[in-house]
C-alpha positions as CSV (number, residue, x, y, z in Angstrom):
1,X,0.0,0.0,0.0
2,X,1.3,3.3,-1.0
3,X,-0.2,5.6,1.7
4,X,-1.7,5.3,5.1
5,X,-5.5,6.1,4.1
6,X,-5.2,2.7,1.7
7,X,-5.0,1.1,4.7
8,X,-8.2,1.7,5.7
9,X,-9.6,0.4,2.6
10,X,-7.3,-2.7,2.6
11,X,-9.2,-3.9,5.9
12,X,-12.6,-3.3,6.7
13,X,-12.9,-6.9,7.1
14,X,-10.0,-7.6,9.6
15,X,-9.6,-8.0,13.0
16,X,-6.0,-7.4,13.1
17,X,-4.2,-5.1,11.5
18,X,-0.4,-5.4,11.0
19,X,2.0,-2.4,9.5
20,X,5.7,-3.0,9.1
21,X,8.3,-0.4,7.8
22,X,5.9,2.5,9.3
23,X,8.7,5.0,9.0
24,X,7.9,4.9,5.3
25,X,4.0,5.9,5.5
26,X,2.8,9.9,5.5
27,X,2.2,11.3,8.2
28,X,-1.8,10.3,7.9
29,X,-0.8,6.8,9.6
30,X,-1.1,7.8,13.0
31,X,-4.7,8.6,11.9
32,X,-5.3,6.0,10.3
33,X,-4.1,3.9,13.2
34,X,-6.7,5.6,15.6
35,X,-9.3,5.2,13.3
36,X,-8.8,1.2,12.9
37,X,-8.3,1.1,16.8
38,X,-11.7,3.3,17.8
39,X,-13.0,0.9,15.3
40,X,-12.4,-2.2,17.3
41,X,-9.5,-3.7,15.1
42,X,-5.9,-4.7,16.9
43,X,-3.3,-2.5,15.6
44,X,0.5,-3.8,15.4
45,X,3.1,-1.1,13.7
46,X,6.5,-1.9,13.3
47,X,9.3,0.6,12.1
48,X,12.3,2.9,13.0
49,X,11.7,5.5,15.0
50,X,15.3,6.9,14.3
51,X,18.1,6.9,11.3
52,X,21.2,5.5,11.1
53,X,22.6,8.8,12.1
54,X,20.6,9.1,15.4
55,X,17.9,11.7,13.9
56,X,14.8,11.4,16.1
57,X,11.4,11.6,13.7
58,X,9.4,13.4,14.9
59,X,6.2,11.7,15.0
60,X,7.9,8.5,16.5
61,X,7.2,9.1,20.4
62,X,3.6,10.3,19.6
63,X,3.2,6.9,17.3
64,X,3.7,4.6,20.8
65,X,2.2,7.0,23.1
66,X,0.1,5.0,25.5
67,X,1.1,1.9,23.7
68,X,3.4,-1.3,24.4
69,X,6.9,-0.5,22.8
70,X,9.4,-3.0,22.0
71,X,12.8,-3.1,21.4
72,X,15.2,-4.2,18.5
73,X,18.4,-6.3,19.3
74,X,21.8,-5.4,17.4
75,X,22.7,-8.1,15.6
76,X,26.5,-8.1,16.5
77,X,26.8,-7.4,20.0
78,X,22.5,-8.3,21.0
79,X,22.5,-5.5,23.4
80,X,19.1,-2.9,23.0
81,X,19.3,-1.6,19.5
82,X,18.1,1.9,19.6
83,X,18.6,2.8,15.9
84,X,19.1,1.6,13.2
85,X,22.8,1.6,11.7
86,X,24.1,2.0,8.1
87,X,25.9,-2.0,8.0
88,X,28.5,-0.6,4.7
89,X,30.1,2.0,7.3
90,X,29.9,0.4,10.2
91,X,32.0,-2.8,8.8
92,X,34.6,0.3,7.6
93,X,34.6,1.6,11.2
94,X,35.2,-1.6,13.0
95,X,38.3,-3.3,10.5
């Protein structure tokens, strides 16, 4: 789906509603997400809620608000990931 309102198209007849890579939707998804939840659906969103070079978005805290929040592992070291990391550099940094 290419925007958040599709979403609400894509599943009037769901129970559960499941959005991965949420970071990539406009800014309607939080919306959208409130919409599907006041209408009785269970809403699970997955994405980053900063860049590889630790930039906050803005709408990320406001997304989980009131909400379970989980968090990534690192893949290298599986301590907390808190970001998300650029894998080309970080191979160059760490030789």
């Amino acid at each position: 789906m290419a925007t958040a309102a599709e979403i609400l198209t894509g599943s009037v007849h769901a129970d559960v509603v499941g959005i991965d890579e949420a970071q990539f939707f406009d800014e309607q998804l939080v919306d959208v997400c409130r919409r599907l939840a006041d209408d009785g659906k269970r809403v699970i969103v997955a994405g980053l809620d900063m860049d590889s070079r630790r930039t906050l978005r803005a709408d990320a805290g406001f997304r989980c608000r009131g909400r379970r929040r989980d968090q990534s592992a690192c893949r290298v070291c599986v301590a907390g990931g808190w970001r998300s990391s650029a894998i080309g550099s970080w191979r160059e940094k760490n030789k």
